[in-house]
C-alpha positions as CSV (number, residue, x, y, z in Angstrom):
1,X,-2.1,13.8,9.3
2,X,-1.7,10.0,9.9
3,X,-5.5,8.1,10.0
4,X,-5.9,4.9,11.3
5,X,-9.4,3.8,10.1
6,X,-10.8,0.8,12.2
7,X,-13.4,-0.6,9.5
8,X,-14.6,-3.9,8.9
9,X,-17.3,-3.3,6.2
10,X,-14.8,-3.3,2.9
11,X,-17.0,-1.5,0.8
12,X,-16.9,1.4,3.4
13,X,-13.4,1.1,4.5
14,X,-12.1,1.8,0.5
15,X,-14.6,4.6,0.3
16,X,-13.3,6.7,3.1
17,X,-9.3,5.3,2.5
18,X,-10.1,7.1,-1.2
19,X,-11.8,10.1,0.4
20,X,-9.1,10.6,2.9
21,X,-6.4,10.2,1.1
22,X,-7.4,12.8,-1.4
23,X,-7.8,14.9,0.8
24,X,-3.9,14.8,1.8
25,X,-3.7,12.6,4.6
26,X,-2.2,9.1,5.3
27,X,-4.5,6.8,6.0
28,X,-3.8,3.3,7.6
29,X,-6.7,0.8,7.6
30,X,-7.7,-2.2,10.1
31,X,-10.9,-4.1,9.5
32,X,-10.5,-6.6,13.0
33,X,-11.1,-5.7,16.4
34,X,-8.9,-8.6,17.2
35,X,-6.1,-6.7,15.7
36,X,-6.9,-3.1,16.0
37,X,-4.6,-2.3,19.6
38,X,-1.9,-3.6,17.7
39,X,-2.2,-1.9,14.4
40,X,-2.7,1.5,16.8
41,X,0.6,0.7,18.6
42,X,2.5,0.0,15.9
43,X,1.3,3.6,13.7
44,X,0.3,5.8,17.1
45,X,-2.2,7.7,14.3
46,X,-3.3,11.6,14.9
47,X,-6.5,10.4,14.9
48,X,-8.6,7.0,15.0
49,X,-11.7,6.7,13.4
50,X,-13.3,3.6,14.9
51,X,-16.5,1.1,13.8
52,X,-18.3,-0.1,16.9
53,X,-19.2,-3.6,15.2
54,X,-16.1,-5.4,14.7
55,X,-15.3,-9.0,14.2
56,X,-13.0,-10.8,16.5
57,X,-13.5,-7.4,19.5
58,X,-16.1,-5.0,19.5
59,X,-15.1,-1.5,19.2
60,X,-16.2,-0.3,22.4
61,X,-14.1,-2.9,24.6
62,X,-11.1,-1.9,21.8
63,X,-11.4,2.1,23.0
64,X,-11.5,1.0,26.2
65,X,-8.6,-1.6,26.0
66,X,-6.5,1.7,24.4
67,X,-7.5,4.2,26.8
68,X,-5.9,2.1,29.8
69,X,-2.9,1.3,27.6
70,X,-2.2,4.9,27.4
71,X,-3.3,5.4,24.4
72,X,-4.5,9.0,23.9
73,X,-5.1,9.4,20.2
74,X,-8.6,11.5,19.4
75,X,-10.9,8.5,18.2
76,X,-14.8,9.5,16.0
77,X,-17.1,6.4,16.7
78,X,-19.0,5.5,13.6
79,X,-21.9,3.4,14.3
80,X,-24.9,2.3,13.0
81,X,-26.0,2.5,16.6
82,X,-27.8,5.3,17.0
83,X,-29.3,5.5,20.6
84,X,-28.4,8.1,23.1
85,X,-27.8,5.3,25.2
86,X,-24.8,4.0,22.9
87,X,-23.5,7.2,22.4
88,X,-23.1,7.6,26.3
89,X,-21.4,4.1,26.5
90,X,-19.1,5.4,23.6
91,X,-18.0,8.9,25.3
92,X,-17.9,7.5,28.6
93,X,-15.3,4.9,27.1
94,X,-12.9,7.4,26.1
95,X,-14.2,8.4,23.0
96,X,-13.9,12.3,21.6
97,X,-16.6,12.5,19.2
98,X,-19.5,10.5,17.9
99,X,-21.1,10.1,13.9
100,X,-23.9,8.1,13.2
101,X,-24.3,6.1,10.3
102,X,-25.1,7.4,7.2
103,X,-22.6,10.6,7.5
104,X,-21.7,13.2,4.7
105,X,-17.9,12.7,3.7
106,X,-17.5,16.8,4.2
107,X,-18.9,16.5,8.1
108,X,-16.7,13.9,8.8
109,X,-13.4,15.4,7.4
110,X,-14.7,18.4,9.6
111,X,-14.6,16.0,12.8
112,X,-11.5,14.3,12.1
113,X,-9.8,17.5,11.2
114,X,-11.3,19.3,14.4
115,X,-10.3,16.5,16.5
116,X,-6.0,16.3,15.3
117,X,-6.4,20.2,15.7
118,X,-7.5,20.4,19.5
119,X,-4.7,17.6,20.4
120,X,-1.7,20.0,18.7
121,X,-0.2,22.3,20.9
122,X,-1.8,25.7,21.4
123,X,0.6,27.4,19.5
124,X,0.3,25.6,16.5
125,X,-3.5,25.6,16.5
126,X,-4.2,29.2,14.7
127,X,-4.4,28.8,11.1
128,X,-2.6,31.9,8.9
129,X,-4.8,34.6,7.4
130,X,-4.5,35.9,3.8
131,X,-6.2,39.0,3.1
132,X,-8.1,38.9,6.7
133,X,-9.2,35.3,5.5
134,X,-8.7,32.0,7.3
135,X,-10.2,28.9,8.7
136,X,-11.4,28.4,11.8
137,X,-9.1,25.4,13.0
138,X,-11.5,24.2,15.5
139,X,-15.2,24.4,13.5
140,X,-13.6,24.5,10.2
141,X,-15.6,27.4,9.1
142,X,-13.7,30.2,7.4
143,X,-13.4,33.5,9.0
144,X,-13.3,37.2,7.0
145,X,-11.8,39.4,9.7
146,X,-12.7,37.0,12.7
147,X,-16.3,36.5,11.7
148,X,-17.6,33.3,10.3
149,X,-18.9,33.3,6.4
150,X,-21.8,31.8,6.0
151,X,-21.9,29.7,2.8
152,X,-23.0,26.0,1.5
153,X,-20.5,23.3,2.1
154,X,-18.8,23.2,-1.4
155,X,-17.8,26.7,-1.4
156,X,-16.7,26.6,1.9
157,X,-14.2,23.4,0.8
158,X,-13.5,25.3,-2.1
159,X,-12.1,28.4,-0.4
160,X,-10.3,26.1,2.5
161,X,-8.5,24.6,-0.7
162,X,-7.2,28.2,-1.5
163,X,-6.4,29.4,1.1
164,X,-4.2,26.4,2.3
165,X,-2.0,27.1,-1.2
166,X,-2.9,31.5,-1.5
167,X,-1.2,33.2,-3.8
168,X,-0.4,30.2,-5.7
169,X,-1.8,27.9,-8.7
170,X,-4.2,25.1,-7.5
171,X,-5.4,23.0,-10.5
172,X,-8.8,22.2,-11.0
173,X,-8.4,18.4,-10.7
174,X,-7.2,18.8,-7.5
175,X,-9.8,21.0,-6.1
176,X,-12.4,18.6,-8.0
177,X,-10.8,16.4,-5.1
178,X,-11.8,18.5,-2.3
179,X,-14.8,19.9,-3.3
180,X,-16.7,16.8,-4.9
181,X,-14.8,14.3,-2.9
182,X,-15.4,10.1,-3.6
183,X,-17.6,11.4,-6.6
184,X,-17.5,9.4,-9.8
185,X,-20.9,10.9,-11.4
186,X,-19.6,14.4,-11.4
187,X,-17.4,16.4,-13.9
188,X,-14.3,18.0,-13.0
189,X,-16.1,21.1,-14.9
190,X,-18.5,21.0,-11.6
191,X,-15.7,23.2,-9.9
192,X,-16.2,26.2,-12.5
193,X,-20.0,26.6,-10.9
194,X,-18.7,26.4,-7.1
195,X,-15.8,28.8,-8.6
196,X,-18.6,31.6,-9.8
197,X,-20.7,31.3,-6.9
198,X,-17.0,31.5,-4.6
199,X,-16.1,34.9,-6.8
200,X,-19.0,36.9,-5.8
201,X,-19.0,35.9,-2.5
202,X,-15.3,37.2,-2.3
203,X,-15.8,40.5,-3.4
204,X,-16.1,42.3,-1.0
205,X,-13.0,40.7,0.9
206,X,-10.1,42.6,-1.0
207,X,-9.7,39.2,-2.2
208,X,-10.2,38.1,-6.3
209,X,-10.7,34.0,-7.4
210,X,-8.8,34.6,-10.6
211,X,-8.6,31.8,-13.2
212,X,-5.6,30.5,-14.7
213,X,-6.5,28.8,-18.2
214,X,-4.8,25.2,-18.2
215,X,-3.5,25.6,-14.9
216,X,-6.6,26.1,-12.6
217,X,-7.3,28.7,-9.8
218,X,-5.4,31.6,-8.0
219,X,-6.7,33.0,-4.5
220,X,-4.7,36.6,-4.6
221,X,-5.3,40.1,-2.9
222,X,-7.2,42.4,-5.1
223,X,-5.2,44.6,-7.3
């Protein structure tokens, strides 16, 4: 997935570049509304995330300078703005979906990932199961046998991670990434806990979490 992130405040455009790009995608950044329609012409991103206080052209004239150009590219507003009343003058400027600031990194992965899915084609929108498992491609929840799992956020991250690789090795570092995203404090060992909870909660799927010392973690069918 391509990002273009439309971000003035440094300290929160590096944050979410790291976060993104961990979490596989390419992610191109812009920090002046001055530039911003050319830097989206030039990389015509999957999705835009967009700041509504920008230097040089406010974000909501930008979104509204792009949706007459023809440009049709999902945009999340992220504002510090927090009235109904902006969030009206957001959406009714061509905008598909609205956070307010401060956001948790896993919600807005959710959004941005929600929002590339519903502009792909319909037949490239279901998401493969494994063992009756998959994600749900538009909420992002996983399914066992079409019905939504209810579990905390890591776990959930943790099991999307698996399942987009099943039947293969995933090493912990790499799952680290997913689960504990942006997260300097917190050990890589912090995936072994979210793994136990995970295993338990798997076993009645015909599923098994099995772990692979110095390699990291296997999502296979039950033997």
């Amino acid at each position: 997935m391509k990002l273009l992130l439309i971000e003035d405040n440094l300290a929160m455009q590096t944050t979410l570049r790291r976060s993104f790009e961990r979490r596989g995608m390419t992610v191109l950044v812009c920090a002046d509304g001055a530039r911003a329609l050319d830097r989206w012409r030039a990389s015509l991103p999957d999705v835009v995330v967009l700041d509504l206080s920008l230097p040089g052209m406010d974000g909501l004239d930008v979104l509204t300078a792009a949706r007459a150009e023809g440009l049709l590219a999902p945009v999340l507003i992220l504002t510090a703005r927090g009235t109904v009343g902006d969030r009206i003058l957001g959406l009714n400027a061509g905008a598909d979906g609205y956070l307010p600031k401060p956001f948790d990194l896993d919600e807005l992965e959710a959004r941005v990932r929600a929002l590339a899915r519903r502009a792909l084609p319909a037949s490239e929108i279901e998401a493969p199961a494994f063992c009756g498992l998959r994600e749900d491609t538009v909420s992002g929840a996983v399914c066992f046998n079409n019905a939504p799992m209810d579990m905390p956020p890591r776990e959930a991250a943790l099991l999307r991670a698996l399942l987009a690789q099943a039947g293969r090795a995933v090493s912990k570092e790499r799952l680290f990434e997913c689960v504990f995203p942006g997260l300097s404090d917190v050990q890589v060992e912090a995936v072994e806990v979210v793994a136990y909870r995970l295993r338990k909660r798997l076993a009645h799927t015909g599923t098994e979490l099995v772990t692979l010392r110095g390699l990291g973690y296997l999502l296979r069918a039950q033997s």
